[in-house]
VMD Tcl script that builds the backbone (N, CA, C; Angstrom):
set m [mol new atoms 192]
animate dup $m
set s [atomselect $m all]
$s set {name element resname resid chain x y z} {
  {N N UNK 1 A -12.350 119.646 127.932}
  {CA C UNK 1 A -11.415 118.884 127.121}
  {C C UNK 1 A -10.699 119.866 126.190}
  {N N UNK 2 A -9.326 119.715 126.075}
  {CA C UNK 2 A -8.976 120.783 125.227}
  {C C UNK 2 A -8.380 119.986 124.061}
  {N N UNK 3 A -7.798 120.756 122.735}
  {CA C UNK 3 A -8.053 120.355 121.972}
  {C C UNK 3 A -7.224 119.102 121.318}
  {N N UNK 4 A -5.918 119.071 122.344}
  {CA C UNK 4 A -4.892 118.213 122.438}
  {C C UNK 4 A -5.660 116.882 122.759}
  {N N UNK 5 A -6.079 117.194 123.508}
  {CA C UNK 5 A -6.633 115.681 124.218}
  {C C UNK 5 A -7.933 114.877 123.091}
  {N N UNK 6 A -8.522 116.163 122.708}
  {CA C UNK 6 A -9.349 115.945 121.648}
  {C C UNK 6 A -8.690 114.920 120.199}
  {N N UNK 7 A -7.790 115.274 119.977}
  {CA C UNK 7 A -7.183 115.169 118.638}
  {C C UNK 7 A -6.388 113.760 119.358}
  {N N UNK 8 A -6.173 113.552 120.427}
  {CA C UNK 8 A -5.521 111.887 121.098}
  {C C UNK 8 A -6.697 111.283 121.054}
  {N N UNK 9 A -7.855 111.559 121.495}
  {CA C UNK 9 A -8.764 110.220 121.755}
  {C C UNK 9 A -9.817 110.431 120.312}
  {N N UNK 10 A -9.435 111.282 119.273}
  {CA C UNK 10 A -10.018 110.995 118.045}
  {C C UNK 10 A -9.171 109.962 117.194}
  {N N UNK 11 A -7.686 110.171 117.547}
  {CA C UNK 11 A -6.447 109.775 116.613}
  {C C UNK 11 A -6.458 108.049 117.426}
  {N N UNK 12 A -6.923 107.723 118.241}
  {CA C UNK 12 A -7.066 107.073 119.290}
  {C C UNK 12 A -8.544 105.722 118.328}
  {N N UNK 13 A -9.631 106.262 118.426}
  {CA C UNK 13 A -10.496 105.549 117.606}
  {C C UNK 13 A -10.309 105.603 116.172}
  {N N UNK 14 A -9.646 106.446 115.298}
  {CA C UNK 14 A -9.660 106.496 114.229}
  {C C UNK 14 A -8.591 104.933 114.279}
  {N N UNK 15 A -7.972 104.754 114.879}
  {CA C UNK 15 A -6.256 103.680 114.620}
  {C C UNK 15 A -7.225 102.820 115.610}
  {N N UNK 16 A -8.145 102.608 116.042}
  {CA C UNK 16 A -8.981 100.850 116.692}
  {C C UNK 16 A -10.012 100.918 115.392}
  {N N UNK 17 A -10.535 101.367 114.695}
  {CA C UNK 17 A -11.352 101.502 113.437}
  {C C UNK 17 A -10.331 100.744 112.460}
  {N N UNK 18 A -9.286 101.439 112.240}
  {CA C UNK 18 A -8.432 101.086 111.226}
  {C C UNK 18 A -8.256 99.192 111.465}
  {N N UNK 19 A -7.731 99.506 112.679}
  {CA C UNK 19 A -7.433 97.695 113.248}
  {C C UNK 19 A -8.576 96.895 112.596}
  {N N UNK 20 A -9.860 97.488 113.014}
  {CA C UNK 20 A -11.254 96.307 113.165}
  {C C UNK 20 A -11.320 96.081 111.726}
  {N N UNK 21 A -10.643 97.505 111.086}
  {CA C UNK 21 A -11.497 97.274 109.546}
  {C C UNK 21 A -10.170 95.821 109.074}
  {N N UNK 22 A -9.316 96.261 109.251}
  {CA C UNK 22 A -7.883 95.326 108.702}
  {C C UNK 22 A -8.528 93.410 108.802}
  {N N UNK 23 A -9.192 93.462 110.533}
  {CA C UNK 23 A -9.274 92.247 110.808}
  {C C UNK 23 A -10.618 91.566 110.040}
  {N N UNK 24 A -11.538 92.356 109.618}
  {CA C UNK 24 A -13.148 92.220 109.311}
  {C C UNK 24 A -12.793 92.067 107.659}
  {N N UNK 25 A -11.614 92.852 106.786}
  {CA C UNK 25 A -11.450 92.468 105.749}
  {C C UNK 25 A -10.561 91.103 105.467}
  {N N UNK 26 A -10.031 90.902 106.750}
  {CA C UNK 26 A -9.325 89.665 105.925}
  {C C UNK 26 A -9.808 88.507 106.676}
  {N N UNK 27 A -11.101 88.899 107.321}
  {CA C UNK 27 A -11.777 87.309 107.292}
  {C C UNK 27 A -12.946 87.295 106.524}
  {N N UNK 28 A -12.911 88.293 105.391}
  {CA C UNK 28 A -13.555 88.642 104.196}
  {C C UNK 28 A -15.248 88.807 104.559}
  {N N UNK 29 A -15.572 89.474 105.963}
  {CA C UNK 29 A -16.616 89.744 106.199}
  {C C UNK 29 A -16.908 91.429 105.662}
  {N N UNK 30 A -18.347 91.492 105.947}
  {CA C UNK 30 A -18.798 92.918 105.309}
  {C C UNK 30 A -18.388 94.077 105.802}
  {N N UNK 31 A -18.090 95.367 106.503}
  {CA C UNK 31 A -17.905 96.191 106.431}
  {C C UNK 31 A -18.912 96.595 107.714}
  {N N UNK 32 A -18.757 96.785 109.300}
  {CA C UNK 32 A -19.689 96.578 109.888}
  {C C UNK 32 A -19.667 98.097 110.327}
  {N N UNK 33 A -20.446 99.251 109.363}
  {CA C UNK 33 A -20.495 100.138 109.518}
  {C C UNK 33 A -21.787 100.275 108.478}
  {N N UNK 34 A -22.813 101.769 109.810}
  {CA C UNK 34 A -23.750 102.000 108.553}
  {C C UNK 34 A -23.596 102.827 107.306}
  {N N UNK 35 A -24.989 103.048 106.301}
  {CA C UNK 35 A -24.297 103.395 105.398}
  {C C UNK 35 A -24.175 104.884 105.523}
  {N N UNK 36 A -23.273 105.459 104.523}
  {CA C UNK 36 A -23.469 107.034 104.783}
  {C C UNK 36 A -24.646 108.208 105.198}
  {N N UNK 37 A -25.608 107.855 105.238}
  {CA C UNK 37 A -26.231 108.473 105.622}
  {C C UNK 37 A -26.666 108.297 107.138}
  {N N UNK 38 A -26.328 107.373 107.828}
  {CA C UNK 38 A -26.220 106.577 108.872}
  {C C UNK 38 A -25.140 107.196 109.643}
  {N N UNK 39 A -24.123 107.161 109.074}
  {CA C UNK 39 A -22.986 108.179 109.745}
  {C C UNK 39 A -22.701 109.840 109.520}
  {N N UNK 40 A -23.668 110.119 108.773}
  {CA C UNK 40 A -24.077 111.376 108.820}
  {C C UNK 40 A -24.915 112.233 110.091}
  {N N UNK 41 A -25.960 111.045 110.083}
  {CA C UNK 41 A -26.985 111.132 111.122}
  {C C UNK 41 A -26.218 111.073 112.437}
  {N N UNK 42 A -25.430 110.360 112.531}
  {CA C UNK 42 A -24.563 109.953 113.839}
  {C C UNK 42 A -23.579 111.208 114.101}
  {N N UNK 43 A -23.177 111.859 113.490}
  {CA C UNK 43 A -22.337 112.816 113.412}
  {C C UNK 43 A -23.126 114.167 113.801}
  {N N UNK 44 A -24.665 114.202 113.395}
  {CA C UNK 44 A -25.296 115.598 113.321}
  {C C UNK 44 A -25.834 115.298 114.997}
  {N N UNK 45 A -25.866 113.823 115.739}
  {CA C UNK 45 A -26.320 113.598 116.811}
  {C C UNK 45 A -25.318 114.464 117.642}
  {N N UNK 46 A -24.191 113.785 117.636}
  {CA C UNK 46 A -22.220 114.520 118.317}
  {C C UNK 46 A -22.774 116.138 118.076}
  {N N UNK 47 A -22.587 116.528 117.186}
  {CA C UNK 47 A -22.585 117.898 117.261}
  {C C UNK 47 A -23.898 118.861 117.999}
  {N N UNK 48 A -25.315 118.133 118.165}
  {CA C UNK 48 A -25.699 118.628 118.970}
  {C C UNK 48 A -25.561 118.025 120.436}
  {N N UNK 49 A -25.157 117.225 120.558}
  {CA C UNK 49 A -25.108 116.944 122.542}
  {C C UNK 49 A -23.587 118.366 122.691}
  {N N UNK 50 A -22.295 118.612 121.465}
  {CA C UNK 50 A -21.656 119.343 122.070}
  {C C UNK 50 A -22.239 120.776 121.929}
  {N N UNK 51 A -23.104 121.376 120.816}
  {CA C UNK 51 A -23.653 122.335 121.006}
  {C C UNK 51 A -24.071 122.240 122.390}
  {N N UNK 52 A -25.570 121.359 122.386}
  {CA C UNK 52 A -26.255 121.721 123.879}
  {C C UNK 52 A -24.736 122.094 125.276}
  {N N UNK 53 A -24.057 121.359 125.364}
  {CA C UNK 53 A -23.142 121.520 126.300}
  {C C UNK 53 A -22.293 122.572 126.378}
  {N N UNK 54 A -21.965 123.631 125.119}
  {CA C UNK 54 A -21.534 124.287 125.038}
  {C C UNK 54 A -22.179 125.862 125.139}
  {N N UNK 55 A -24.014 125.639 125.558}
  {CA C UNK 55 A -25.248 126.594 125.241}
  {C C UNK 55 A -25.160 126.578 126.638}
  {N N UNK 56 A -25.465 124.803 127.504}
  {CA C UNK 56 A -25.312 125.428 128.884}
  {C C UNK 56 A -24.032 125.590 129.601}
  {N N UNK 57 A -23.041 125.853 129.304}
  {CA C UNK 57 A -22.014 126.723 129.879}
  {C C UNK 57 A -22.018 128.304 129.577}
  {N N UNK 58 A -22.337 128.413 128.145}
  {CA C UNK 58 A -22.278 129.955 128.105}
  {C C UNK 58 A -23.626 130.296 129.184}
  {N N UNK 59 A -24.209 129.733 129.690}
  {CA C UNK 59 A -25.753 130.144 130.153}
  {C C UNK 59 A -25.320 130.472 131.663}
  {N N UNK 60 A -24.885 129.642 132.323}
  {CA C UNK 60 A -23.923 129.507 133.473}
  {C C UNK 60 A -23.152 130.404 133.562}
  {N N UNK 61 A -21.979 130.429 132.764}
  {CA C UNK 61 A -21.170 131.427 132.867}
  {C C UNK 61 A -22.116 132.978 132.908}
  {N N UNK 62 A -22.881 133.446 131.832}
  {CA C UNK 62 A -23.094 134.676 132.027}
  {C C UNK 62 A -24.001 134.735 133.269}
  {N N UNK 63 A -24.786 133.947 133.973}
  {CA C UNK 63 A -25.617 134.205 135.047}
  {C C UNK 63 A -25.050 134.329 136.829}
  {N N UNK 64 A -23.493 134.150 136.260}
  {CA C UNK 64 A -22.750 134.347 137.506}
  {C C UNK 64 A -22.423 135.853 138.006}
}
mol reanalyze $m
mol bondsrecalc $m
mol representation Tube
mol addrep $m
């Protein structure tokens, strides 16, 4: 994935987030997201599945 495509399907959920939040506040429900530390945790998950994926390509690549 390069980084174009990256920055479309981030810019992509960030603007369906935006929508859900618009529709969830004005039927004056809660906020259906966890709390920060919740999306911290979720975030440190992302960054290792792309580490690991990025450990076995360099691994691959040099064993060719």
């Amino acid at each position: 994935m390069d980084m174009m495509d990256f920055f479309k399907q981030a810019g992509i959920s960030l603007l369906g987030g935006w929508i859900i939040g618009i529709a969830v506040a004005a039927m004056k429900l809660p906020a259906p997201v966890p709390p920060l530390m919740g999306l911290i945790g979720a975030a440190g998950v992302l960054l290792g599945g792309y580490c690991y994926e990025l450990i076995i390509r360099l691994l691959f690549r040099s064993s060719s």
